[in-house]
LOVO-413325 format. One line per field, with one value per residue (C-alpha): residue in three letters; x, y, z. Coordinates in Angstrom, 3 decimals. Example, Ala and Ser with C-alpha at 12.3 -4.5 7.8 and 13.67 -1.06 7.14 Angstrom:
BEGIN
res c(ala  ser)
u c(12.300  13.670)
v c(-4.500  -1.060)
w c(7.800  7.140)
END
This chain:
BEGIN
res c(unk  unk  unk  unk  unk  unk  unk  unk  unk  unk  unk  unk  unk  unk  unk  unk  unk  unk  unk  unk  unk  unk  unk  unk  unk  unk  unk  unk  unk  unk  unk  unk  unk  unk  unk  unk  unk  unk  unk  unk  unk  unk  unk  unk  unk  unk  unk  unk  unk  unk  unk  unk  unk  unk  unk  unk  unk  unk  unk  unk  unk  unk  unk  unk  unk  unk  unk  unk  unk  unk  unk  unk  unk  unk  unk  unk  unk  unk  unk  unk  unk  unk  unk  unk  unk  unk  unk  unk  unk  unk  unk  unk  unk  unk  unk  unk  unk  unk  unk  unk  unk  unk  unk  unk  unk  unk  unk  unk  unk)
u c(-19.789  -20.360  -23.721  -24.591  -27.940  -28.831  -28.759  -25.367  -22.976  -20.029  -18.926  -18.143  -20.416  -18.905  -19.010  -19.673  -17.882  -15.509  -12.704  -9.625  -6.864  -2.899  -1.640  2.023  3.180  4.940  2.552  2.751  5.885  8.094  7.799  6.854  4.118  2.258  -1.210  -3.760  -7.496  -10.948  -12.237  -15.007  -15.990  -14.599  -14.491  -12.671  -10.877  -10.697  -11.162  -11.986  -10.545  -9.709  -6.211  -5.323  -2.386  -2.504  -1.688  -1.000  -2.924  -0.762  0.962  1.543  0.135  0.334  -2.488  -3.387  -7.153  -8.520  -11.961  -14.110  -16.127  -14.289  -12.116  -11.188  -11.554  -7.696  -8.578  -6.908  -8.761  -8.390  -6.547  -5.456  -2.822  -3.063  -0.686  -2.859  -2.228  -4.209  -6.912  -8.723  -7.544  -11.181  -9.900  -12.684  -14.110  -12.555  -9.104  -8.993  -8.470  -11.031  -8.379  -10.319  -6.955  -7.100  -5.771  -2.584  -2.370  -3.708  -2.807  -4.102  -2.214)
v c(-43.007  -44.209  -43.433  -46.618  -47.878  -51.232  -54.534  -55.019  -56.678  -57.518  -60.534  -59.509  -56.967  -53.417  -51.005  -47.399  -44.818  -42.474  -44.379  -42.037  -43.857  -42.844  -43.465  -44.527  -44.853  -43.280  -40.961  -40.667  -38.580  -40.551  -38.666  -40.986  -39.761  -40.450  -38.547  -38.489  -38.857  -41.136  -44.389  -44.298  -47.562  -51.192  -55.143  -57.667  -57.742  -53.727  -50.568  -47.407  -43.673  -40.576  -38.974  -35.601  -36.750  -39.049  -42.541  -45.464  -48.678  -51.001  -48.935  -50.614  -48.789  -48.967  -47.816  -47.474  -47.621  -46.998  -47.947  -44.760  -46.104  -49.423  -48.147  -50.633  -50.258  -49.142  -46.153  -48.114  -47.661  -50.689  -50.112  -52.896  -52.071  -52.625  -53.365  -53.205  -52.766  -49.931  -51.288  -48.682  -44.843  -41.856  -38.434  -36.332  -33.235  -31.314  -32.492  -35.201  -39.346  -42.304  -45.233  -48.555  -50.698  -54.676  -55.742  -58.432  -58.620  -57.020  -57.345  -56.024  -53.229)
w c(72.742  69.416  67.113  66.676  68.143  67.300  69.803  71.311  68.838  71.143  73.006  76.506  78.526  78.675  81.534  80.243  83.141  83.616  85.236  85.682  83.156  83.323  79.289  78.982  75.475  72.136  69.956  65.812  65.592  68.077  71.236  74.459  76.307  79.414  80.016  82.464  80.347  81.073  80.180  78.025  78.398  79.315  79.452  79.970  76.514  75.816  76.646  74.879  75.685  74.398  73.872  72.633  71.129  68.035  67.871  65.388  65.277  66.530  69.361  72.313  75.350  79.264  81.396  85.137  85.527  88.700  90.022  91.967  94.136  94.731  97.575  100.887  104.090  104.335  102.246  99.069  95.737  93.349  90.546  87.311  84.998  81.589  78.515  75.319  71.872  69.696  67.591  65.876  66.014  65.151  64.430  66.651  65.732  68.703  67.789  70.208  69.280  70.101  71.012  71.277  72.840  73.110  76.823  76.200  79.997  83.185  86.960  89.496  91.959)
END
């Protein structure tokens, strides 16, 4: 989570938990990836994570969020997946990345 503690600034109401998140895409140096990490937080325009591989702006990403808690009565677990591009990219102290990704499009599984 950010530092920042003044009155919400943003548009469209976040959720902040850990939602397991699959990452598809292709790191800095060329090499396509696909990792298993958290959400940090999310709505219905973005989402925020963190990767410990390193990222440009502008990537283009593919994620599988899925929703604890929000399981059927089949034993299915709702799940969306989500093409976004990479908005902002923070270097972390432990090495890690802060990815805050735009959603282009979402569907449901």
């Amino acid at each position: 989570m950010s530092d920042y503690n003044g009155p919400e600034r943003r548009h469209k109401a976040r959720i902040y938990e850990p939602f397991p998140v699959k990452v598809r895409g292709v790191e800095r140096q060329g090499q396509a990836f696909e990792e298993d990490t958290l959400v940090e937080n999310l709505s219905a325009s973005g989402v925020y994570l963190h990767l410990p591989l390193n990222v440009e702006q502008g990537a283009k990403l593919f994620l599988v969020i899925q929703f604890l808690g929000a399981q059927s009565s089949d034993g299915i677990v709702a799940r969306v997946a989500v093409r976004g591009v990479v908005m902002r990219v923070e270097p972390k102290a432990d090495g890690s990345y802060g990815l805050a990704v735009a959603i282009w499009h979402h569907r449901f599984l």
